[in-house]
Z-matrix of the N, CA and C atoms (Angstrom, degrees):
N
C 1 1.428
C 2 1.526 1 111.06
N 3 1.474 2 123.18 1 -14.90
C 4 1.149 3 118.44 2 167.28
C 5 0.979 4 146.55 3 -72.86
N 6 1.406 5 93.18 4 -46.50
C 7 1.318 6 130.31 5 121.95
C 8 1.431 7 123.28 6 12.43
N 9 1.258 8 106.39 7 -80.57
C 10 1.644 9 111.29 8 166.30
C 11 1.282 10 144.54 9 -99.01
N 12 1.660 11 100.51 10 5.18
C 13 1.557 12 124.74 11 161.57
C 14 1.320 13 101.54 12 -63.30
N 15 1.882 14 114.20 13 -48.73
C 16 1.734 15 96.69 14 -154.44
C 17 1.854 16 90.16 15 -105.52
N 18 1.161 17 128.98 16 25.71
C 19 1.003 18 112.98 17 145.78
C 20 1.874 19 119.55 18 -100.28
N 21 1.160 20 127.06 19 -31.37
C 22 1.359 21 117.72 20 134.79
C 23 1.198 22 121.62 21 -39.36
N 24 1.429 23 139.88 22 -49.09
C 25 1.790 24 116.91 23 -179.11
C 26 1.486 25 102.99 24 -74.48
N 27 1.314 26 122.95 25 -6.45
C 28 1.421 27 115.13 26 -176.52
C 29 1.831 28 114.04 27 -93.73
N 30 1.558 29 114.42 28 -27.26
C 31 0.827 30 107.10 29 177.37
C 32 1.861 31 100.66 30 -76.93
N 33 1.306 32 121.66 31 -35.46
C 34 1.414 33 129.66 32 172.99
C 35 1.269 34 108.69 33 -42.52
N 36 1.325 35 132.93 34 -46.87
C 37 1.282 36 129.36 35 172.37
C 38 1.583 37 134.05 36 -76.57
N 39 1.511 38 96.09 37 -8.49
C 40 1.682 39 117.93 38 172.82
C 41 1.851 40 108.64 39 -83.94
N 42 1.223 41 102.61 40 -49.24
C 43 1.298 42 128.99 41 158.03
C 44 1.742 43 90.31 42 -35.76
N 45 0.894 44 104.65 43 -134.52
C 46 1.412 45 109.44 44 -179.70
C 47 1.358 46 129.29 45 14.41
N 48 1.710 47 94.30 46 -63.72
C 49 1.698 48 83.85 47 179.98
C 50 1.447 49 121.84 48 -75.69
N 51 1.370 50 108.24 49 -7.89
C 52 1.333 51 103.07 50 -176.51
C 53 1.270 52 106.43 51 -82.81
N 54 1.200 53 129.00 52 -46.15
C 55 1.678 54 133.54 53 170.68
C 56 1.783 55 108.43 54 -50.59
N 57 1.246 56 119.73 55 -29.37
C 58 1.905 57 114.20 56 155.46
C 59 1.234 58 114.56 57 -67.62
N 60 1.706 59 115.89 58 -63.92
C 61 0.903 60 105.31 59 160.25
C 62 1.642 61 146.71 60 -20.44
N 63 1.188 62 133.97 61 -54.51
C 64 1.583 63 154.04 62 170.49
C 65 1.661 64 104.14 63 -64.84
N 66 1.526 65 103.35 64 -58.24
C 67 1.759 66 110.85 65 177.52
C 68 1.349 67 115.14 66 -59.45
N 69 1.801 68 107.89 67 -22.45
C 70 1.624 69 100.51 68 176.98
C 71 2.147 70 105.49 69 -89.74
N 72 1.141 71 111.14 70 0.32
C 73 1.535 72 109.74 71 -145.32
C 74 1.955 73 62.60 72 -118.99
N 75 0.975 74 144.40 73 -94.59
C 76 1.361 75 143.33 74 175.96
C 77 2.126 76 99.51 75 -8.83
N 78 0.867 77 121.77 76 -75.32
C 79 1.808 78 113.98 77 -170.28
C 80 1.323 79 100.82 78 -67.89
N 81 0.890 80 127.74 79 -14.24
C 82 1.930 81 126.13 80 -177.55
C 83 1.717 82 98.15 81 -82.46
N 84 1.350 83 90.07 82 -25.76
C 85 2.318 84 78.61 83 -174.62
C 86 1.836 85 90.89 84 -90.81
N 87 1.434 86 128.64 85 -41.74
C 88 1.040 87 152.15 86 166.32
C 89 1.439 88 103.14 87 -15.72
N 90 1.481 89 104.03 88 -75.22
C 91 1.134 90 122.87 89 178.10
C 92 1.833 91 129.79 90 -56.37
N 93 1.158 92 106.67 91 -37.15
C 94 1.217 93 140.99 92 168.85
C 95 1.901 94 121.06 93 -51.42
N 96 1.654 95 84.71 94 -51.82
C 97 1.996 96 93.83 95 174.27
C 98 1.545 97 97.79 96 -77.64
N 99 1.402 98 92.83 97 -54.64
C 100 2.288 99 80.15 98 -166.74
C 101 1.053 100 99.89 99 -39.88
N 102 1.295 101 132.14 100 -67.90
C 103 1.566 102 139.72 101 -144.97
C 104 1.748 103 96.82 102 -56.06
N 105 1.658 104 118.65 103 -60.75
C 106 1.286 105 132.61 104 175.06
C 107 1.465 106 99.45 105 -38.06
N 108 1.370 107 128.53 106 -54.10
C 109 1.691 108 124.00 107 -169.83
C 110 1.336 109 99.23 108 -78.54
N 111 1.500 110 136.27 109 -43.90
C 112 1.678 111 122.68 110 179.63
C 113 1.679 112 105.70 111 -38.72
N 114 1.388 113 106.40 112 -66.80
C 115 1.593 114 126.63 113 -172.90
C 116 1.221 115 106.06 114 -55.67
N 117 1.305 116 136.73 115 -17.09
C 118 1.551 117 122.08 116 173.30
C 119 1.684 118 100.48 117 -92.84
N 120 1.093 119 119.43 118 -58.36
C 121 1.373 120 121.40 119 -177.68
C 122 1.334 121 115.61 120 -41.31
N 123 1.899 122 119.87 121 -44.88
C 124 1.255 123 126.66 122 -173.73
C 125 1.606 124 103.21 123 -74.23
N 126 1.178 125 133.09 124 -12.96
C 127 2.063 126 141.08 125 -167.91
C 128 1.643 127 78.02 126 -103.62
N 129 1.198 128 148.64 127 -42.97
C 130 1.453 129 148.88 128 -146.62
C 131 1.282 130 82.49 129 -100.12
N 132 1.619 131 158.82 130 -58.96
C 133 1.506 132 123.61 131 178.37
C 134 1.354 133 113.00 132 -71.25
N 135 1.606 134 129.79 133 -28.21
C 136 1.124 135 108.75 134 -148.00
C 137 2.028 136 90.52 135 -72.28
N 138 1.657 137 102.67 136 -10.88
C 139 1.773 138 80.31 137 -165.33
C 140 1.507 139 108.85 138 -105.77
N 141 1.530 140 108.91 139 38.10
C 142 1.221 141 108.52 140 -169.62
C 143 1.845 142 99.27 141 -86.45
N 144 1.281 143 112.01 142 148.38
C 145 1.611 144 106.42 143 -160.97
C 146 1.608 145 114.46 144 -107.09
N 147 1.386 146 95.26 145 163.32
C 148 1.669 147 118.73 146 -133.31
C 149 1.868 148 85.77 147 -73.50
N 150 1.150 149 127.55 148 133.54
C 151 1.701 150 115.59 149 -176.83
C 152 1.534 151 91.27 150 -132.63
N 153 1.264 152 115.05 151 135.24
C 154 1.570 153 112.52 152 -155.30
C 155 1.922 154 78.21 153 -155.82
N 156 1.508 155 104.93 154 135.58
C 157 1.744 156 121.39 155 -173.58
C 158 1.731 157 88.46 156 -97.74
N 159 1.565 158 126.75 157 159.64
C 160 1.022 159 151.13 158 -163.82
C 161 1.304 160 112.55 159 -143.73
N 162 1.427 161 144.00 160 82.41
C 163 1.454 162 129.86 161 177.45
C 164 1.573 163 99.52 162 -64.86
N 165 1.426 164 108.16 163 122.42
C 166 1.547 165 113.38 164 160.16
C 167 1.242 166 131.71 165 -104.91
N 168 1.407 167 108.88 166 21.83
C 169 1.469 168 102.02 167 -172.26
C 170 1.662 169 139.93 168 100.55
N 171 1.157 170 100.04 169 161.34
C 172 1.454 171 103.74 170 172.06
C 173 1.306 172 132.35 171 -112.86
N 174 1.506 173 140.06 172 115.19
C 175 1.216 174 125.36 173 -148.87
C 176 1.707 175 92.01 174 -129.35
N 177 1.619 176 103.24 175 143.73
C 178 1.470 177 106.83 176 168.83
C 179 1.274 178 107.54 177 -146.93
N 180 1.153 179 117.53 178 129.78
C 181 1.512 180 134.55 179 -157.86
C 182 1.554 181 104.77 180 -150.03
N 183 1.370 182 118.94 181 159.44
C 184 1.879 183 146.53 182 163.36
C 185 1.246 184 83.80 183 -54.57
N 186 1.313 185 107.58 184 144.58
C 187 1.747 186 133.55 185 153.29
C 188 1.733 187 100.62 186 -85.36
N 189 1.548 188 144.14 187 162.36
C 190 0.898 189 148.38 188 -166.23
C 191 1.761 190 88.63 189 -85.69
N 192 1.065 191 141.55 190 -66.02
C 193 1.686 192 127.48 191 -173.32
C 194 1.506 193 127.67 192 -76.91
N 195 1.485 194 105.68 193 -45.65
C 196 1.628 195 112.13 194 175.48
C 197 1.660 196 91.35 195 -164.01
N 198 1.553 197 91.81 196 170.04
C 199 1.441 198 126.06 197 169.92
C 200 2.031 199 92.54 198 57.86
N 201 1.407 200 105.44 199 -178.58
C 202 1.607 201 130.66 200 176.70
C 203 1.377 202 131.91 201 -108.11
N 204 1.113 203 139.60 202 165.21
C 205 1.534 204 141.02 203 158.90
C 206 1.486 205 97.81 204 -119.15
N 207 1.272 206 99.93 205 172.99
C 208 1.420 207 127.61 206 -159.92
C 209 1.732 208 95.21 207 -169.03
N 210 1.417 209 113.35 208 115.85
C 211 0.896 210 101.68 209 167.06
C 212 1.897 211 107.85 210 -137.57
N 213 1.366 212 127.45 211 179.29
C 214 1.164 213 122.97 212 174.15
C 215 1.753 214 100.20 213 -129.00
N 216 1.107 215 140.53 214 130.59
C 217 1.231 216 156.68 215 -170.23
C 218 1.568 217 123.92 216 -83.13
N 219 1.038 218 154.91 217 131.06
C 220 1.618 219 141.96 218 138.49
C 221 1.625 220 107.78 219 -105.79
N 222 1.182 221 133.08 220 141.44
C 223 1.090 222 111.71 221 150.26
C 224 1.624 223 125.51 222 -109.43
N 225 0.884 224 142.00 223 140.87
C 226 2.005 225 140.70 224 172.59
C 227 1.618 226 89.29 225 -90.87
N 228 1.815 227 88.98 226 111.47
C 229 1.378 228 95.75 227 161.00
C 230 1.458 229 116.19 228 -126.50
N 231 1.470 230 117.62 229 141.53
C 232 1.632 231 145.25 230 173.73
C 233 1.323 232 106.60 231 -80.99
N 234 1.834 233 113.89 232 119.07
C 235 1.274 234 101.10 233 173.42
C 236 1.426 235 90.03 234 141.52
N 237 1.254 236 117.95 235 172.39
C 238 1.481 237 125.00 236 -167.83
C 239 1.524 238 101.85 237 -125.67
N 240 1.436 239 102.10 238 -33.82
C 241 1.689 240 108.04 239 179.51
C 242 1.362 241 119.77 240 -113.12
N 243 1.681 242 92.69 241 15.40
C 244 1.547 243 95.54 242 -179.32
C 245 1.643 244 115.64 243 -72.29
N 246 0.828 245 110.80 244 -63.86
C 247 1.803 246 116.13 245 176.31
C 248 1.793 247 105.87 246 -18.25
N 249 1.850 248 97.21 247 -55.95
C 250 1.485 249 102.12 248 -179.52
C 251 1.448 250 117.88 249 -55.32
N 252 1.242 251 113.55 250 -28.57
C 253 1.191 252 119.00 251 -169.61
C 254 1.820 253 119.74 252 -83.22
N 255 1.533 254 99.92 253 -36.54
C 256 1.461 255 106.31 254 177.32
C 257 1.817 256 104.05 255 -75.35
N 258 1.234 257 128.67 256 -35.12
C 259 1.177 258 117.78 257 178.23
C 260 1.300 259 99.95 258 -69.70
N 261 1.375 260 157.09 259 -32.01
C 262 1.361 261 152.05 260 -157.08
C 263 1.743 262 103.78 261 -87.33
N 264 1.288 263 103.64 262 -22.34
C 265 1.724 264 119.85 263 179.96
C 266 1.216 265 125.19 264 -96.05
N 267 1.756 266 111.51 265 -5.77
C 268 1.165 267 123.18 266 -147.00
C 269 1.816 268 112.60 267 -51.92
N 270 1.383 269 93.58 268 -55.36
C 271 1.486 270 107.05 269 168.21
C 272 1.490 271 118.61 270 -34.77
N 273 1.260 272 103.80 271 -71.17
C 274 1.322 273 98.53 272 179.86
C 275 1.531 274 129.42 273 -65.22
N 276 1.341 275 135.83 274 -23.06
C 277 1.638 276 161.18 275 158.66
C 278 1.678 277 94.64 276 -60.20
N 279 1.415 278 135.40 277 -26.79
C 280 1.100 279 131.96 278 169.12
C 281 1.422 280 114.99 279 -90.04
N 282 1.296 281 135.78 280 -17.26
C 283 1.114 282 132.26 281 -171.52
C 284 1.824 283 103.34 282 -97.31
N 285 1.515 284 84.13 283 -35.10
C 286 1.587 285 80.80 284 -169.79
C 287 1.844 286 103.91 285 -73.77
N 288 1.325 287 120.21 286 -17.41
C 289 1.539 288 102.39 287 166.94
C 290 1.327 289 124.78 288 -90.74
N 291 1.477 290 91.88 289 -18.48
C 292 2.322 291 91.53 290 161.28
C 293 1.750 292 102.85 291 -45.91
N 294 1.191 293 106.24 292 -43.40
C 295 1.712 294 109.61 293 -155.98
C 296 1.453 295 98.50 294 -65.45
N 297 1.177 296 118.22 295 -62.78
C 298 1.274 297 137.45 296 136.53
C 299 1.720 298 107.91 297 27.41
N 300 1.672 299 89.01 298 -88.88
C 301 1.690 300 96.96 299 -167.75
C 302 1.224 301 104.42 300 -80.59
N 303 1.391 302 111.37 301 -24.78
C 304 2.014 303 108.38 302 -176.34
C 305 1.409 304 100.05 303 -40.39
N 306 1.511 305 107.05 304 -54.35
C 307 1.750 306 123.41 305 -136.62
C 308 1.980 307 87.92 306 -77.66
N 309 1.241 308 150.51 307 -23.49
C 310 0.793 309 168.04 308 156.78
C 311 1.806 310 114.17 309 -39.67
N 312 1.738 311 99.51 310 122.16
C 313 1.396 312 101.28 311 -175.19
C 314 2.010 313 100.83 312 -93.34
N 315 1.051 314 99.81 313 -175.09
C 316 1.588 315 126.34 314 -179.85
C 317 1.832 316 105.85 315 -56.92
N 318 1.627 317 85.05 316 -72.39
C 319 1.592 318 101.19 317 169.10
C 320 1.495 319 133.36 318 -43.76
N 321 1.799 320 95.16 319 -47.29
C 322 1.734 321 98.69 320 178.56
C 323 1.409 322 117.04 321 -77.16
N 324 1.540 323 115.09 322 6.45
C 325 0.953 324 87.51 323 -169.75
C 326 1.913 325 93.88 324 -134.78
N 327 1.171 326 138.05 325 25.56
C 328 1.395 327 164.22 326 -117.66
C 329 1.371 328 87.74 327 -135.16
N 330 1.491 329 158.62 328 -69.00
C 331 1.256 330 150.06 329 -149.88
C 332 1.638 331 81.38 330 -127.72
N 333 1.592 332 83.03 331 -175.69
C 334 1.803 333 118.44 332 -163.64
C 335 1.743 334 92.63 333 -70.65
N 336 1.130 335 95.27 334 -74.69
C 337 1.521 336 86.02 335 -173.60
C 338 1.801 337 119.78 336 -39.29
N 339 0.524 338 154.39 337 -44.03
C 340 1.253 339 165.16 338 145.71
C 341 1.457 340 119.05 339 -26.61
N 342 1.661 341 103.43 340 -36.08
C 343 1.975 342 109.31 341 172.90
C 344 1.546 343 87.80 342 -101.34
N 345 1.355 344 142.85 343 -11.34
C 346 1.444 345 122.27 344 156.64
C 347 1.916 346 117.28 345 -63.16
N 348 1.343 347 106.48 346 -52.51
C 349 1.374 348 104.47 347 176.54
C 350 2.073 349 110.92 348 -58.17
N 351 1.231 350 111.22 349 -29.57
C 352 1.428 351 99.16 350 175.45
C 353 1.369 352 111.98 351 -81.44
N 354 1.403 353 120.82 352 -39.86
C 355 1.611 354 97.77 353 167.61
C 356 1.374 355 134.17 354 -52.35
N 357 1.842 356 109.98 355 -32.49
C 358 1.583 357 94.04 356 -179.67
C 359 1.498 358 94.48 357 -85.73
N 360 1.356 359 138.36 358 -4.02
C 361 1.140 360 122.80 359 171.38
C 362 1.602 361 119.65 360 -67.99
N 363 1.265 362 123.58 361 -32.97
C 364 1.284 363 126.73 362 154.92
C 365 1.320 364 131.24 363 -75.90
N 366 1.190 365 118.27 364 -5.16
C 367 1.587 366 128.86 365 178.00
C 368 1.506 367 96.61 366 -80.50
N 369 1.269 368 107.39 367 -48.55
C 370 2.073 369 107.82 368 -161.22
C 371 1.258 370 103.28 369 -86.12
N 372 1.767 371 125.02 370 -4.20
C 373 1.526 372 119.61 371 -175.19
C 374 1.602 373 87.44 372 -98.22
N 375 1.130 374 125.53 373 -35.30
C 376 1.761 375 114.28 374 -160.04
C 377 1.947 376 94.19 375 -64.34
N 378 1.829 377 92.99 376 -55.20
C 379 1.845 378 91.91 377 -177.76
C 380 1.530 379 121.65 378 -72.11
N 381 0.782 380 104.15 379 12.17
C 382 1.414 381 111.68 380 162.06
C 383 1.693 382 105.14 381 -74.21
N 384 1.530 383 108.07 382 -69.90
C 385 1.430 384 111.02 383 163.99
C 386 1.262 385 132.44 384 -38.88
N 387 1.298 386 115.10 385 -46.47
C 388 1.424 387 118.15 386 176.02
C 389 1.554 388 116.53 387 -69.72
N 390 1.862 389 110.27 388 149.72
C 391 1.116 390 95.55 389 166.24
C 392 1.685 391 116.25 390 -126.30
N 393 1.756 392 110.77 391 -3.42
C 394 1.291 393 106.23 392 -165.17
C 395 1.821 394 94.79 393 -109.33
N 396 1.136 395 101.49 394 -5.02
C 397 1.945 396 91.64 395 -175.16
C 398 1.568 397 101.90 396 -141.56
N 399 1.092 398 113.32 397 -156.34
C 400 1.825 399 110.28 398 172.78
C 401 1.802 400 101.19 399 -155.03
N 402 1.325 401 95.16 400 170.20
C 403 1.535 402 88.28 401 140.18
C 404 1.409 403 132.12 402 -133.55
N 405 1.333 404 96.71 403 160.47
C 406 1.186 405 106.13 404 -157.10
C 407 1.590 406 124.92 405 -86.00
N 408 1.214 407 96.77 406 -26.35
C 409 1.928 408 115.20 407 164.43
C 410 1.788 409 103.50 408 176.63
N 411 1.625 410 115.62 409 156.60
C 412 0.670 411 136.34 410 -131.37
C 413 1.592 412 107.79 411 -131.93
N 414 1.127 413 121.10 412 75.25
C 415 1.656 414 111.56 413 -150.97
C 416 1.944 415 101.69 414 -107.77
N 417 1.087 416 89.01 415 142.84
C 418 1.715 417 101.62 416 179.03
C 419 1.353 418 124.99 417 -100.10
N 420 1.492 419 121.22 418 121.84
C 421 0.892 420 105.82 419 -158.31
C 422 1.810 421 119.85 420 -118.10
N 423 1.321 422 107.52 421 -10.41
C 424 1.478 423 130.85 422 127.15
C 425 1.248 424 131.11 423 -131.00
N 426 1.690 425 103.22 424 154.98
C 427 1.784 426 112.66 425 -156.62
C 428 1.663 427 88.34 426 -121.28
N 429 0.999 428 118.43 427 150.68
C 430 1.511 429 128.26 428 178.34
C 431 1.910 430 113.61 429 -162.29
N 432 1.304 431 130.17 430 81.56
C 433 1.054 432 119.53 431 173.22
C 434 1.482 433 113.09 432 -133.50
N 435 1.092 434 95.57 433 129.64
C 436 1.706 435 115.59 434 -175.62
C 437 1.762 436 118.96 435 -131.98
């Protein structure tokens, strides 16, 4: 009978350690993902990117057939040295959207759709120019065409 008392406390104690065992091998992987998800999330803000607004102005120019535009500019720029960079370009980022609106009829440019195609049309001519930042969109902030 003792016999099988201390082989019951022995399997009781196998029991046991194996259930620590598993509970310690279970919080070690446990432990392992949180930490893995803190460290991605914390690398995932630090590289979230720098978005910095640009007043560019107001431009009024001939339409290519009749009447004018008038427009007022923002740009959203990406980049850390972008800002530096569009003021250092300014001239030229200004000339190239005179050309811009010159080349521009009455019609194309008369409804929304039409000031959607000129914004990305001025978005992909400015980054074209640029080389250390971009922009990122191109928002208007008065419309005037007559």
């Amino acid at each position: 009978m003792a016999e099988s008392t201390q082989k019951s406390g022995m399997k009781k104690i196998i029991l046991i350690a194996s259930i620590i065992v598993i509970l310690m091998i279970l919080s070690a992987f446990l432990a392992y993902f949180l930490t893995k998800n803190f460290i991605v999330q914390g690398q995932a803000k630090e590289e979230k990117k720098v978005l910095t607004t640009y007043q560019a102005g107001e431009f009024l120019t001939n339409l290519a057939d009749h009447g004018y535009i008038k427009i007022s500019l923002v740009f959203l720029l990406e980049g850390k040295d972008a800002e530096k960079e569009v003021k250092e370009r300014e001239y030229e980022i200004n000339d190239r959207i005179y050309s811009i609106l010159r080349a521009k009829t009455f019609d194309s440019v008369k409804d929304s759709n039409g000031m959607e195609v000129l914004r990305s049309e001025i978005k992909n001519n400015i980054n074209k120019l640029l080389e250390k930042g971009k922009v990122a969109d191109v928002f208007f902030n008065s419309i005037i065409v007559n």
